[in-house]
Each structure stands twice: as C-alpha cells, then as structure tokens.
C-alpha atoms as a printed R data frame, in Angstrom:
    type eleno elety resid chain resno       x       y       z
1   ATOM     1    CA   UNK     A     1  87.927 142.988 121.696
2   ATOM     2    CA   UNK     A     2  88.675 141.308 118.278
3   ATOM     3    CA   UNK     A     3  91.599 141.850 116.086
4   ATOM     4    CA   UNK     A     4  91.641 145.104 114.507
5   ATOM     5    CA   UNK     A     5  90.966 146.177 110.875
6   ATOM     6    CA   UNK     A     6  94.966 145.869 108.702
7   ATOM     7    CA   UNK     A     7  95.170 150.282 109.176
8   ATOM     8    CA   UNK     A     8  94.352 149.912 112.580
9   ATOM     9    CA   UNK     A     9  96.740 149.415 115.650
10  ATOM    10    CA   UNK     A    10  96.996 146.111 117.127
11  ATOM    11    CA   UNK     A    11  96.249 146.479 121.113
12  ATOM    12    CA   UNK     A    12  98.638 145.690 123.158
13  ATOM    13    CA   UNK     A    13  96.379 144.610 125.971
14  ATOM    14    CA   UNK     A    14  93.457 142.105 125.398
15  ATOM    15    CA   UNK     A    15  91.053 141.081 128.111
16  ATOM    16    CA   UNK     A    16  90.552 137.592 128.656
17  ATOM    17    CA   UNK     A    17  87.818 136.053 130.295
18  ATOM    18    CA   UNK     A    18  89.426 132.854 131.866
19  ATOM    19    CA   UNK     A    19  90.047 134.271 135.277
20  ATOM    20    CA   UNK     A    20  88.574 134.511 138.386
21  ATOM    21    CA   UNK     A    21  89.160 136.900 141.763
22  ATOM    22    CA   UNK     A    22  90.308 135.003 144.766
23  ATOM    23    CA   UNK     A    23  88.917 135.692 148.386
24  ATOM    24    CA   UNK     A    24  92.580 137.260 149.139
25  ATOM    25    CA   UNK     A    25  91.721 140.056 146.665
26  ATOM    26    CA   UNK     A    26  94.297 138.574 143.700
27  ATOM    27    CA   UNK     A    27  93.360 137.778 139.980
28  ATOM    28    CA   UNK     A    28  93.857 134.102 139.455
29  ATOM    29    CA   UNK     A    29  94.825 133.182 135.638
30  ATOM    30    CA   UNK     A    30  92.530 130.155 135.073
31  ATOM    31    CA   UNK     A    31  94.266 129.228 131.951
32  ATOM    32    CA   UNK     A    32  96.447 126.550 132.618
33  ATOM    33    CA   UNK     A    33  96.927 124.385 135.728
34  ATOM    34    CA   UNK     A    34  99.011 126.702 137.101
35  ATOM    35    CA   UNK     A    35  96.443 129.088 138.182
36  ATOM    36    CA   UNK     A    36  99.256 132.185 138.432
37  ATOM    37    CA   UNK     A    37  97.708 134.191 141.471
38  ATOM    38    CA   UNK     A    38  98.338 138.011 140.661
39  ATOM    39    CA   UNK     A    39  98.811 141.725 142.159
40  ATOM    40    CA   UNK     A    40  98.026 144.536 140.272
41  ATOM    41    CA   UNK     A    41 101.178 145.048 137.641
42  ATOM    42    CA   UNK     A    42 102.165 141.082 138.146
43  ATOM    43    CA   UNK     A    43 102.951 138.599 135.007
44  ATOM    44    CA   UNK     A    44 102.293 134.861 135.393
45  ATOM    45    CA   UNK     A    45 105.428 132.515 134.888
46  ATOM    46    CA   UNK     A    46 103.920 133.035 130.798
47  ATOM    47    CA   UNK     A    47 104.997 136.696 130.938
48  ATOM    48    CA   UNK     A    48 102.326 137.254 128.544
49  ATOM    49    CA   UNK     A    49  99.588 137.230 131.071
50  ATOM    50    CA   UNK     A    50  99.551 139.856 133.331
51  ATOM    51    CA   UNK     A    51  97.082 142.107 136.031
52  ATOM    52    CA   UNK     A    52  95.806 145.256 134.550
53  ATOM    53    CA   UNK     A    53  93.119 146.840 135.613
54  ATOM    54    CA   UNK     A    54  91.767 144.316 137.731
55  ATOM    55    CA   UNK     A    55  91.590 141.730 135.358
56  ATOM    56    CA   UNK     A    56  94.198 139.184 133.585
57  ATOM    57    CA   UNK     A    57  95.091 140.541 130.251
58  ATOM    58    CA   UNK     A    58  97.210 138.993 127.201
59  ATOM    59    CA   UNK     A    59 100.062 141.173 126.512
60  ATOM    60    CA   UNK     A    60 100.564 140.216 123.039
61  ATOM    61    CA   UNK     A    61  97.779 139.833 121.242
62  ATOM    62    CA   UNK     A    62  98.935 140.832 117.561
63  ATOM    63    CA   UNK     A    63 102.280 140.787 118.146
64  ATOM    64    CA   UNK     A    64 104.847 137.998 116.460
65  ATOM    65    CA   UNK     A    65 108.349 136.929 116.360
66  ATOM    66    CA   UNK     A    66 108.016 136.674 113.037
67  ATOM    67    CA   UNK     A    67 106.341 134.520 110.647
68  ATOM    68    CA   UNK     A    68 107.526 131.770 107.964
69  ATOM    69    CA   UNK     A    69 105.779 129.403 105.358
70  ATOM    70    CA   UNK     A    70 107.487 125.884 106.617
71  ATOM    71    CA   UNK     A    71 106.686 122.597 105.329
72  ATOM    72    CA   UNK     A    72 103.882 121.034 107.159
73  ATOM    73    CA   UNK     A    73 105.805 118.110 108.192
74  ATOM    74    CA   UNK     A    74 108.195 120.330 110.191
75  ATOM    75    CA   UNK     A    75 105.531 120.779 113.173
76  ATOM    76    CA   UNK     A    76 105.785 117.779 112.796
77  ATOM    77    CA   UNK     A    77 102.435 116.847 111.086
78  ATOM    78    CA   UNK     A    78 102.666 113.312 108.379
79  ATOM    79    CA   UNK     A    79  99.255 112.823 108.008
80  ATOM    80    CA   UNK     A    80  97.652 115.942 107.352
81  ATOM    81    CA   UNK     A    81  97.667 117.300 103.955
82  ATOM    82    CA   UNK     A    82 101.211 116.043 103.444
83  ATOM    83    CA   UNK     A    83 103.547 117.920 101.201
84  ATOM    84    CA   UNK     A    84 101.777 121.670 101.464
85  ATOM    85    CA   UNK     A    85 102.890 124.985 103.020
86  ATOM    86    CA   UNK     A    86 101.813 125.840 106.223
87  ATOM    87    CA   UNK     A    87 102.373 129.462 107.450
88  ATOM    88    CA   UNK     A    88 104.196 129.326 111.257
89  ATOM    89    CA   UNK     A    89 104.323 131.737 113.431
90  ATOM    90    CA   UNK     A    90 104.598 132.269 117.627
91  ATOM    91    CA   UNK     A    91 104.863 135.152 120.126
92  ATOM    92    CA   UNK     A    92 107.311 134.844 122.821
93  ATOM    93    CA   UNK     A    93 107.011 133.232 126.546
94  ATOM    94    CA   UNK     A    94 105.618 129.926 127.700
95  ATOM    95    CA   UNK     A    95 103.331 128.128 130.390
96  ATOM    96    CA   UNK     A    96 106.115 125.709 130.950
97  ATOM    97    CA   UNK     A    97 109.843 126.003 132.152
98  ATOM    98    CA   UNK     A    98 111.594 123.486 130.502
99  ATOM    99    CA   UNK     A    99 115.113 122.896 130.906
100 ATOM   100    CA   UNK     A   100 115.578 121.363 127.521
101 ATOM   101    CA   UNK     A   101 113.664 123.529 125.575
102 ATOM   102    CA   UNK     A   102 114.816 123.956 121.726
103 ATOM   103    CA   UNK     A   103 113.347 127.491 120.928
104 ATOM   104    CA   UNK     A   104 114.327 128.796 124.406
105 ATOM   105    CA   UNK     A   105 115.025 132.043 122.495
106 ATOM   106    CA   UNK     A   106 111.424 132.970 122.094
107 ATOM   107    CA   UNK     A   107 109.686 130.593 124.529
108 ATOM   108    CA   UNK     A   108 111.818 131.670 127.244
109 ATOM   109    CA   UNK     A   109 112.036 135.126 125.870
110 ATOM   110    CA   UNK     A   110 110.971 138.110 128.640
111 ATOM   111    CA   UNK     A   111 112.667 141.019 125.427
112 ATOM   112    CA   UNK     A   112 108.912 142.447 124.328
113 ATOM   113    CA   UNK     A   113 111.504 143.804 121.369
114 ATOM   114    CA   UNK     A   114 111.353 140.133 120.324
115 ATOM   115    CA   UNK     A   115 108.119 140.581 118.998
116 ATOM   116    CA   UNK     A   116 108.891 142.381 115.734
117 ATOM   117    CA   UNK     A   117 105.597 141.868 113.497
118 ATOM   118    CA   UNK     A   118 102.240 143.491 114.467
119 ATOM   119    CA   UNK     A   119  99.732 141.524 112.627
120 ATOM   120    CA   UNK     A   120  95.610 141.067 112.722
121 ATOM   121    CA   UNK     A   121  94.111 138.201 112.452
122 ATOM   122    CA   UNK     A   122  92.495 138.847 109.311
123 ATOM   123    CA   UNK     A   123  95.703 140.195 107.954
124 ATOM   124    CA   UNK     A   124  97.013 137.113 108.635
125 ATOM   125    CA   UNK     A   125  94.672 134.801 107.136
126 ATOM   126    CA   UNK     A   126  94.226 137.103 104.225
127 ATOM   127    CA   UNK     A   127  98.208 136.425 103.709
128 ATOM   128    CA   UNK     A   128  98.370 132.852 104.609
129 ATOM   129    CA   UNK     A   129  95.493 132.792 101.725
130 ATOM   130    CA   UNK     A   130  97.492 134.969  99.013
131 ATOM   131    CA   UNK     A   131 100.411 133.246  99.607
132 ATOM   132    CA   UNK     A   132  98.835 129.433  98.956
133 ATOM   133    CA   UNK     A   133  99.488 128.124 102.445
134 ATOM   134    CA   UNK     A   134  96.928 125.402 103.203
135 ATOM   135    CA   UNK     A   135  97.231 125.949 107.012
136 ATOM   136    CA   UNK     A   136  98.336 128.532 109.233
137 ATOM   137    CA   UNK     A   137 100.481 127.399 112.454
138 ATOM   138    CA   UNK     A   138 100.628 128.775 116.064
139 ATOM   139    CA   UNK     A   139 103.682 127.190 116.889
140 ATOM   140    CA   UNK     A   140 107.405 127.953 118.243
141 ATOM   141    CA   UNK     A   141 106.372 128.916 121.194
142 ATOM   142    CA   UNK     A   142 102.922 127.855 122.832
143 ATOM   143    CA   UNK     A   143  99.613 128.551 121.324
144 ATOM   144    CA   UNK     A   144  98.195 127.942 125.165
145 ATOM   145    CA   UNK     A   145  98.966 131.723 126.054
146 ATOM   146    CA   UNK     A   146  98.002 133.665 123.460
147 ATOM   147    CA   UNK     A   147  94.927 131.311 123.383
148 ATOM   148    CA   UNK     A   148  92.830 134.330 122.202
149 ATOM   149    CA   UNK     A   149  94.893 135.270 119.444
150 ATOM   150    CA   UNK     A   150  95.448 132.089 118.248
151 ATOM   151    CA   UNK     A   151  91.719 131.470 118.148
152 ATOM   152    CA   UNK     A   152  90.532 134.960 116.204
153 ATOM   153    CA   UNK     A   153  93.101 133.654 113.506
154 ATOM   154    CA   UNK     A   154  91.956 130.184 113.270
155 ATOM   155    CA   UNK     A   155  87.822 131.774 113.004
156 ATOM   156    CA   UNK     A   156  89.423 134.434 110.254
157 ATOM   157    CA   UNK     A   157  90.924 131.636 108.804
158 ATOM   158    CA   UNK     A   158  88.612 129.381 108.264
159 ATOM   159    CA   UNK     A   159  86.500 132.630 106.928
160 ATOM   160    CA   UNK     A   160  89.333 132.521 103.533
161 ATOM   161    CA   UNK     A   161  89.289 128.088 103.608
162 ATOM   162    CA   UNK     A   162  92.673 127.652 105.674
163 ATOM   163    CA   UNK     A   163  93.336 125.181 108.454
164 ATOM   164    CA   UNK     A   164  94.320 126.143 111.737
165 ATOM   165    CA   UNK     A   165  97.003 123.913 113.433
166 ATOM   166    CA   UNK     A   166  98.346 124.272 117.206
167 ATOM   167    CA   UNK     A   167 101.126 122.978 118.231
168 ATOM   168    CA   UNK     A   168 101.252 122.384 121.682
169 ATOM   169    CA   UNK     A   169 102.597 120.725 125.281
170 ATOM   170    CA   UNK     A   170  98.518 120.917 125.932
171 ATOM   171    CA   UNK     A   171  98.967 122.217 129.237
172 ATOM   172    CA   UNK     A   172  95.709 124.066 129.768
173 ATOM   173    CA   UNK     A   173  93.076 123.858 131.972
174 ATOM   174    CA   UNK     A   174  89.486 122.188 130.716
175 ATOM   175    CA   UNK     A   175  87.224 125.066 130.091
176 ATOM   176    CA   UNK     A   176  90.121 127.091 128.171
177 ATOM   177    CA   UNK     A   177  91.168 123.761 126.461
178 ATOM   178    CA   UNK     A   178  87.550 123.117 125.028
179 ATOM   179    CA   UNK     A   179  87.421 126.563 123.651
180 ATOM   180    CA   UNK     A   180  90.531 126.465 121.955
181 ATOM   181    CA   UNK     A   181  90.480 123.187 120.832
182 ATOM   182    CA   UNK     A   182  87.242 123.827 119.399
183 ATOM   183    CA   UNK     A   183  88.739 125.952 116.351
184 ATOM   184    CA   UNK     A   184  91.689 124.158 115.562
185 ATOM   185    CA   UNK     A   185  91.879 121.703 112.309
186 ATOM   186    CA   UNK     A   186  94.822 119.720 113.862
187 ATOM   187    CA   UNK     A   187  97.341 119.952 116.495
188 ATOM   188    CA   UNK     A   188 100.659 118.715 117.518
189 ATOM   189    CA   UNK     A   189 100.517 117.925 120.842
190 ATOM   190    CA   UNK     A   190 103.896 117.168 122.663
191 ATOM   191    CA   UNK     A   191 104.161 114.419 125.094
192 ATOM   192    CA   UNK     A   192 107.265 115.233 126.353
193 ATOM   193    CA   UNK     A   193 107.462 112.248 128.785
194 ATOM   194    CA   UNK     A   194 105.469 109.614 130.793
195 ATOM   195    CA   UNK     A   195 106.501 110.019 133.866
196 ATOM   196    CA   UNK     A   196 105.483 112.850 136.686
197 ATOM   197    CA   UNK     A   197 108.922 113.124 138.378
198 ATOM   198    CA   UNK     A   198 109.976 114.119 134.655
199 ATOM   199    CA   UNK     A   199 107.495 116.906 134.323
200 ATOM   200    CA   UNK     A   200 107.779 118.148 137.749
201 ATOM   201    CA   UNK     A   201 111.795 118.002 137.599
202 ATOM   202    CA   UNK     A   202 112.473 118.952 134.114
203 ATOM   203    CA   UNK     A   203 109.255 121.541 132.691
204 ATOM   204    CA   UNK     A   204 107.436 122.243 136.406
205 ATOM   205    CA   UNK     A   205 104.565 120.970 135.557
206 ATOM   206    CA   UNK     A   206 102.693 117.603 135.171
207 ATOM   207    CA   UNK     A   207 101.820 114.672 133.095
208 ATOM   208    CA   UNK     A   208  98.274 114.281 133.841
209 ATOM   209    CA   UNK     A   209  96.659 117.253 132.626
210 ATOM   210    CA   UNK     A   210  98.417 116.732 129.330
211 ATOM   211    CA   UNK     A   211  97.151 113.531 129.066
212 ATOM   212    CA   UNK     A   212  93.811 115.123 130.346
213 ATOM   213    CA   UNK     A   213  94.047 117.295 127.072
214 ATOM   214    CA   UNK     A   214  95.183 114.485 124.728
215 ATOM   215    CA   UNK     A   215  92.247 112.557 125.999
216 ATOM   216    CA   UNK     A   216  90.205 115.705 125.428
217 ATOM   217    CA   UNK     A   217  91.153 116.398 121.543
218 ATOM   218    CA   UNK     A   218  91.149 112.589 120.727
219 ATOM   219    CA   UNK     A   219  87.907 111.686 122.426
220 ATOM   220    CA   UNK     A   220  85.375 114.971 121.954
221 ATOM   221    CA   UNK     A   221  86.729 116.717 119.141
222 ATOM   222    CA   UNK     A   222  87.316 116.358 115.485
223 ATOM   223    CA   UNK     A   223  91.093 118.032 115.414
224 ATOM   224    CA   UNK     A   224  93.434 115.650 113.612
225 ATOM   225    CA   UNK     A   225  95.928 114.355 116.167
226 ATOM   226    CA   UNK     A   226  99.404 113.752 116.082
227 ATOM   227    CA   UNK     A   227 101.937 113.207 118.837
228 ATOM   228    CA   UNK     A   228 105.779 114.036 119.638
229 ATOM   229    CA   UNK     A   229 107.939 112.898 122.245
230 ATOM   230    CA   UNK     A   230 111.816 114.196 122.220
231 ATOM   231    CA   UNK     A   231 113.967 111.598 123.523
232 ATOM   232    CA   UNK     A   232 116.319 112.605 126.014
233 ATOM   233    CA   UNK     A   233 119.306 110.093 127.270
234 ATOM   234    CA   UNK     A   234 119.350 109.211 130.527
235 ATOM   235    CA   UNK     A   235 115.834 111.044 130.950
236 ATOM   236    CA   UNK     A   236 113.067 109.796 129.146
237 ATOM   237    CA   UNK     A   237 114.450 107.046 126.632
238 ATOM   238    CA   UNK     A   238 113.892 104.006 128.369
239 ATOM   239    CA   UNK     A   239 112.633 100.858 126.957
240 ATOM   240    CA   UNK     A   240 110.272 100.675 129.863
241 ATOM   241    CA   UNK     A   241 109.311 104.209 129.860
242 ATOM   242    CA   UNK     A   242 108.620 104.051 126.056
243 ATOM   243    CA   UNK     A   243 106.534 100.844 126.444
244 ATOM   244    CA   UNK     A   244 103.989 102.457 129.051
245 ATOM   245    CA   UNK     A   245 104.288 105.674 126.707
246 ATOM   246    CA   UNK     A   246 103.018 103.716 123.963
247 ATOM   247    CA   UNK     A   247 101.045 101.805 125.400
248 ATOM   248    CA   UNK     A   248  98.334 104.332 127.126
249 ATOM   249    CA   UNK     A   249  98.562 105.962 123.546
250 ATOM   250    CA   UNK     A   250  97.382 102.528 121.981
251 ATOM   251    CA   UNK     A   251  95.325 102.337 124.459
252 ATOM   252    CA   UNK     A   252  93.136 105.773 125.058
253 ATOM   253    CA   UNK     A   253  93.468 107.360 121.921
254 ATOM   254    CA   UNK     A   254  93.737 104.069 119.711
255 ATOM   255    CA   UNK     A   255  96.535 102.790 117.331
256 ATOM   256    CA   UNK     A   256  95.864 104.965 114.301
257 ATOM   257    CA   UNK     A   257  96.889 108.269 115.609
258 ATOM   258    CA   UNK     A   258 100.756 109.260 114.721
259 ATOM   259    CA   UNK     A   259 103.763 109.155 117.173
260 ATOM   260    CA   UNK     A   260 106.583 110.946 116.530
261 ATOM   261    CA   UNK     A   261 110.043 110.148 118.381
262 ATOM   262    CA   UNK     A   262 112.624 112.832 117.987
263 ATOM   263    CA   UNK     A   263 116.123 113.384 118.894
264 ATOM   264    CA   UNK     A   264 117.116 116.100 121.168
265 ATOM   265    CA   UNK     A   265 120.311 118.352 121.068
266 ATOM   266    CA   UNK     A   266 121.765 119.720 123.602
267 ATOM   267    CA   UNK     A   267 120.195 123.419 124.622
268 ATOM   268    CA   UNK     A   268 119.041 125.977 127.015
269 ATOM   269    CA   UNK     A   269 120.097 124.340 131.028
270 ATOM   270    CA   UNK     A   270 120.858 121.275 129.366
271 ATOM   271    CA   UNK     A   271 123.888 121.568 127.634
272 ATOM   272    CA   UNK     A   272 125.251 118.336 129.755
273 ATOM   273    CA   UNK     A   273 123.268 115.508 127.815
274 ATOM   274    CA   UNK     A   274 124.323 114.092 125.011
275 ATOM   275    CA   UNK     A   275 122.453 114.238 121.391
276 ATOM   276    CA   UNK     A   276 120.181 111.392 121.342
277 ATOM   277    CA   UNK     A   277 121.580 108.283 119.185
278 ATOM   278    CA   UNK     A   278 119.780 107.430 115.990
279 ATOM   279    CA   UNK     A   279 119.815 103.777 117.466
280 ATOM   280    CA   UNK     A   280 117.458 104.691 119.878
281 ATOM   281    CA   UNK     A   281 115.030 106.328 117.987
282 ATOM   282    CA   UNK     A   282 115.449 103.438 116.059
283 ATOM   283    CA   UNK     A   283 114.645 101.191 119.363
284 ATOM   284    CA   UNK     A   284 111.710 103.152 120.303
285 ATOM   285    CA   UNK     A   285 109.861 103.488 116.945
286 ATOM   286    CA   UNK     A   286 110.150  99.643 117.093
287 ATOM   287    CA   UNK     A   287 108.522  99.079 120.460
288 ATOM   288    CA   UNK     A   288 105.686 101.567 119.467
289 ATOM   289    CA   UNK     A   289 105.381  99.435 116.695
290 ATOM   290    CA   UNK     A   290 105.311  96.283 118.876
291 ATOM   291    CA   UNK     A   291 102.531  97.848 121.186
292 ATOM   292    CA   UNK     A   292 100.120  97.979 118.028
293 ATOM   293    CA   UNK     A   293 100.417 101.847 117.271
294 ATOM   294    CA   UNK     A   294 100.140 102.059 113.591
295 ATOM   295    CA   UNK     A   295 102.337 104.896 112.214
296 ATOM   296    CA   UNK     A   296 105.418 105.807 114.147
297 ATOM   297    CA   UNK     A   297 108.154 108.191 113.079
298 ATOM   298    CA   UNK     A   298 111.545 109.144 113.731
299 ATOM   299    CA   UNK     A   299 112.182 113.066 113.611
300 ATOM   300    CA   UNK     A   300 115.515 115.129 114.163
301 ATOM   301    CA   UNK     A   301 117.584 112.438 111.801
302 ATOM   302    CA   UNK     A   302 117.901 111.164 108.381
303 ATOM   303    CA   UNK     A   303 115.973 107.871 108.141
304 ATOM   304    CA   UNK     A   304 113.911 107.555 105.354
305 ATOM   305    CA   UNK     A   305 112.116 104.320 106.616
306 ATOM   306    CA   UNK     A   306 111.695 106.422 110.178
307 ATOM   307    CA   UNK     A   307 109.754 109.266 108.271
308 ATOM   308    CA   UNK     A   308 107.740 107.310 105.811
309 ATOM   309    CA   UNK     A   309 104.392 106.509 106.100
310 ATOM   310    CA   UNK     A   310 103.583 102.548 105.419
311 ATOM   311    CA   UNK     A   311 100.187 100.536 105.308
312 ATOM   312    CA   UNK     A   312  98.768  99.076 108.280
313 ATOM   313    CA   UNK     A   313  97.446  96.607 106.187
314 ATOM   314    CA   UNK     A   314  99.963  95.139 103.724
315 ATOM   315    CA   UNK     A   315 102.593  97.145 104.623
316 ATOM   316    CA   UNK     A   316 102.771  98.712 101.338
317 ATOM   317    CA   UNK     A   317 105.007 102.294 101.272
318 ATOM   318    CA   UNK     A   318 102.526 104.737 101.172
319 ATOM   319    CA   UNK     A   319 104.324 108.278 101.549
320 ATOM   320    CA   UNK     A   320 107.929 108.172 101.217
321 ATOM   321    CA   UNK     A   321 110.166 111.153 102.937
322 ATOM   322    CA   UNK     A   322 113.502 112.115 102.484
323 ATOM   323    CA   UNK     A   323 113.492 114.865 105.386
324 ATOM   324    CA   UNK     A   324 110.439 116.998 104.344
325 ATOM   325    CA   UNK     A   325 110.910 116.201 100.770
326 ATOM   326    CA   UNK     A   326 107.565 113.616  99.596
327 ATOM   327    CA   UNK     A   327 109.045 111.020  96.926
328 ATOM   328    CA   UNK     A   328 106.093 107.761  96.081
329 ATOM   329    CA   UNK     A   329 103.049 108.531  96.840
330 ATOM   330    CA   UNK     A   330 100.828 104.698  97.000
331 ATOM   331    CA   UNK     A   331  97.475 106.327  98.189
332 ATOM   332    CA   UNK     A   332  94.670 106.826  95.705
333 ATOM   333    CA   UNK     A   333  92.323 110.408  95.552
334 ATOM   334    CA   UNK     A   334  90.409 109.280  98.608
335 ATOM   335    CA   UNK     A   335  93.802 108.389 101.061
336 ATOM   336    CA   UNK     A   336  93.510 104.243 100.813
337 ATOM   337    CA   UNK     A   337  96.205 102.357  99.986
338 ATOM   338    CA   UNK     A   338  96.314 101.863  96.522
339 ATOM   339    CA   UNK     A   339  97.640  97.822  96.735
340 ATOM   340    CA   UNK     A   340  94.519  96.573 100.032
341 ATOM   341    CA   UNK     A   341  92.174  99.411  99.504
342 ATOM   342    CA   UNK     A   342  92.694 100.379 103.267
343 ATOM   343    CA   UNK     A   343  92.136 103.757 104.556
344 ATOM   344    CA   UNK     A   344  94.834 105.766 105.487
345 ATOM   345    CA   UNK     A   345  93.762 108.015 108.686
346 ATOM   346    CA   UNK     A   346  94.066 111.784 108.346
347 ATOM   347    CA   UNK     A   347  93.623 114.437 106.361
348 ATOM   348    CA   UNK     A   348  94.367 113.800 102.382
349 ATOM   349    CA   UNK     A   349  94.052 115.826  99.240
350 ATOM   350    CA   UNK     A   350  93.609 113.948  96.223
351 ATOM   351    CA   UNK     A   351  97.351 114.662  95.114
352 ATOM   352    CA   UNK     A   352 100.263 115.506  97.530
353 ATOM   353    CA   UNK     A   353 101.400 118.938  97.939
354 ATOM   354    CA   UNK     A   354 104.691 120.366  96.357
355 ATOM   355    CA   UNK     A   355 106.010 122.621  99.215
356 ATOM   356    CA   UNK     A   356 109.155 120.836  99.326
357 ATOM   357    CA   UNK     A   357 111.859 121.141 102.577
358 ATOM   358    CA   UNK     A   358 111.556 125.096 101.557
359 ATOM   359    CA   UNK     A   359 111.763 127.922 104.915
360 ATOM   360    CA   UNK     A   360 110.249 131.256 103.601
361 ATOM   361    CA   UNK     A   361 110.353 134.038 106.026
362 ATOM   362    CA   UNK     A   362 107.723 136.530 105.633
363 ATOM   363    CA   UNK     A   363 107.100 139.833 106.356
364 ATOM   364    CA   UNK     A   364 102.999 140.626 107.552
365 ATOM   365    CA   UNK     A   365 102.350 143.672 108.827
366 ATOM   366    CA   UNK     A   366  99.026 145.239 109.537
C-alpha cells in the first residue's frame, strides 16, 4: 500500500513483507536480528510492529513526532553537502533498548498521542522541496522500523531532487538492510561501542550485525557514510577500546570515511555517569587520528579544531565550524583542497550552504 494522496487519510496499518510464519503458528518479524515472534494483537520490543491479521504490520506509517529543518551537521553529517538544511523528522519506538539513550522521549515512547503529524510521503517531499531543504532526514528515533515509510519518502523524494539520509544504530537484518539501504543518499550510522558485553548489557543487542550493516553500506552501496560513537565514562571510552574501534573502521571501511566522537549526558537509566570530559574526546579523536582514519570529529562540545574538516594531504583547513555555523571554506567547485589539489571525500556543492545553527519546526500535514 503506498502513501496516500495529501486529502487522503494516512493508514494506520501498513503490511510489510519482511516476515515469515513459524512452525508454532506465530508471525516472526524478520526485520531486525531480533526476529520478535508474535500472537495475534502482539507488538515487537519496536512497538511499532505488531500482528494483525495474520501478518506483521507497521503501526505508523504516516505518522510523526513532528518535523524540523535542522542543520545537516546536527545528524551529525560533515561531509555531505555541508552548510544546507535538511528536513528531520522520526516516529516514536525503537529496535534497541538502550539505557543511555538521548531522545528516550520518542524512541522509548509507547504514547501513540506522541505522534502528532499525519504526513504522506509525497507531502513530505513536496515540503522538504518548497521549503529549500537539500535532504530530508529519518532520524530521532530509528529509521529501521518504519523501514517502509522511510523508504516511500526517500523514492518521492528523489522524484522532487532531494536526498534521503538515515540515521541509524543499523540494526537490521540483511534482506531488509539491502532494501533500505538501497534508497538512501547517506546515512549516519551509530557505532555505539566495540565491544559485545556493551551491546548486550547496555542496548540488548549486538555488535556484529551492526558492523554486518556498516560493512554492507560501505562495501555494496553508494550511500555516503559517516560514523558516531557517544563516549560514555567508565563504559566505552577506553584508550584500548577506541584503538580496536578505530582500527576495524580503518581497516574495513578504509580511512576516508568520517568518525564522529561525541559526549554523552546523563539520561534515561543512566542518570549515574558522569558527562563525558572534553579531554577525552580530545584523547580519542587523537588516537583515531593515529590509526590512519582521515577526518575525525568531536561532537556534543565547543571545539572548533574537533569539528573542522582539515586536508589529508597538507593539512590545510578546509571547512571550519563553530558548532553548526561554516566559517573558511579552502575547497574549490569540485571538493579538492584548494592549496594540494586533493580530493576531499563526500558529497560537495560548488559553494557551501547558508543554513546556519538555525532549528525550524514545521508543521506538514496531509
């Protein structure tokens, strides 16, 4: 069923076709790895994916928290068309159960009321267009479950010339993941750790079909790629940790794609851990750097040198970022490095965009 017409109601079911019926008489949700095994009436740990009818449905296809025109380094995103407006928007519930989560008020969200724009697809795009966004963004939550919506935006999209963009944990299964994957421009995918007692302890889930999925959108895909990891003390912010982290990046998806370290705040079930220090960001950026990875950011802080893009080359400032705000720009109208000549990797216009730190909320409504 595709996204209605803009005087049309939304539906609130969808049918989805990445399921299966087990020999016990259940619908198994073959989304993600956790393969949610369902009754009649059940919801997976998503909450958006439910039993009805016999068959797993998504429970909130055209349905939004809301929607805002952010800068497109917020996803965070420094390499792909730096300095324009990317319209963001989510739904509410998520695939994973992190303790540390910082928008546990929609990911973690089971209040349907949450969802307080009904929007199609088209409607959307046809916004994003009218408003000047370059990109539309299924973030705040994760694009993974409301796969299908996310998808019939990103194909009405790219119908009007905007990007799609996910930003993601990339905890999906492989047949889902090459679907979706398949229609996205770039995506955010966050690494939260490199460790499995981490993942199993601290989301309930694990590293390697992330790393599966990294692998995936690196290696057989043409998505622009950038990565976050938030640093938690005492958790994940280990010189050792971040060495093997950086490391296997350098190593299977190559040096040039972006790592971004941020700093967590205490949130959600883990009010009991301090805010990461800017010294270890600091630290961590520096033994990314170290292990060959090319561009390497800090996020969460003021540090202009953290968030600036340099030359891999010469070393030359390329993009410089107060924040989200873009001050020198050093490349030339095909993204090289205006003092070597060397190519920049990503996306580039031939001037930077002029979004600025600006948050717009918006109002769409089919």
């Amino acid at each position: 069923m595709e996204g209605q017409e803009n005087n049309v109601a939304v539906p609130r079911y969808h049918a989805t076709k990445h399921w299966h019926r087990s020999e016990r008489g259940r619908v198994v949700c073959d989304l993600c790895p956790r393969a949610c095994s369902l009754k009649e009436g059940q919801q997976g740990l998503c909450f958006v994916r439910a039993c009805h009818g016999g068959q797993i449905v998504l429970t909130t296809y055209g349905r939004s928290s809301g929607f805002c025109i952010d800068p497109i380094e917020k996803k965070p995103l420094n390499h792909f068309y730096p300095g324009t407006p990317v319209l963001s928007f989510g739904t509410a519930g998520c695939n994973l159960a992190c303790r540390f989560c910082q928008n546990w008020d929609m990911s973690k969200s089971r209040q349907m009321q949450r969802l307080a724009d009904d929007a199609s697809p088209r409607r959307i795009a046809e916004q994003a267009a009218a408003l000047g966004c370059r990109s539309v963004a299924f973030t705040y939550n994760d694009p993974v479950i409301f796969m299908e919506y996310a998808v019939d935006t990103a194909i009405a999209c790219h119908e009007l010339g905007v990007n799609a963009v996910a930003v993601t944990a990339g905890y999906i299964s492989a047949q889902p993941r090459s679907e979706m994957f398949h229609h996205m421009d770039a995506a955010n995918v966050d690494l939260k750790a490199f460790s499995e007692p981490f993942y199993h302890k601290l989301t309930g889930g694990h590293l390697q079909p992330v790393l599966e999925t990294l692998q995936y959108i690196r290696q057989q895909t043409s998505v622009w790629l950038e990565l976050t990891t938030l640093l938690i003390p005492g958790e994940n912010d280990s010189p050792a940790e971040i060495d093997a982290l950086s490391g296997w990046v350098a190593d299977n998806l190559g040096v040039d794609v972006p790592l971004h370290f941020t700093a967590f705040h205490p949130d959600w079930k883990m009010r009991d851990h301090p805010p990461t220090p800017a010294a270890t960001l600091a630290r961590s950026r520096q033994i990314a750097l170290a292990n060959g990875l090319a561009h390497v950011y800090t996020g969460n802080v003021h540090d202009r040198q953290g968030g600036s893009t340099y030359c891999s080359g010469c070393g030359q400032l390329l993009i410089e970022r107060d924040w989200y705000r873009l001050g020198r720009w050093q490349l030339d109208a095909a993204g090289n490095c205006r003092n070597c000549g060397l190519r920049c990797p990503g996306r580039f216009d031939a001037a930077p965009g002029s979004w600025g730190a600006k948050r717009q909320p918006v109002h769409i409504s089919s």
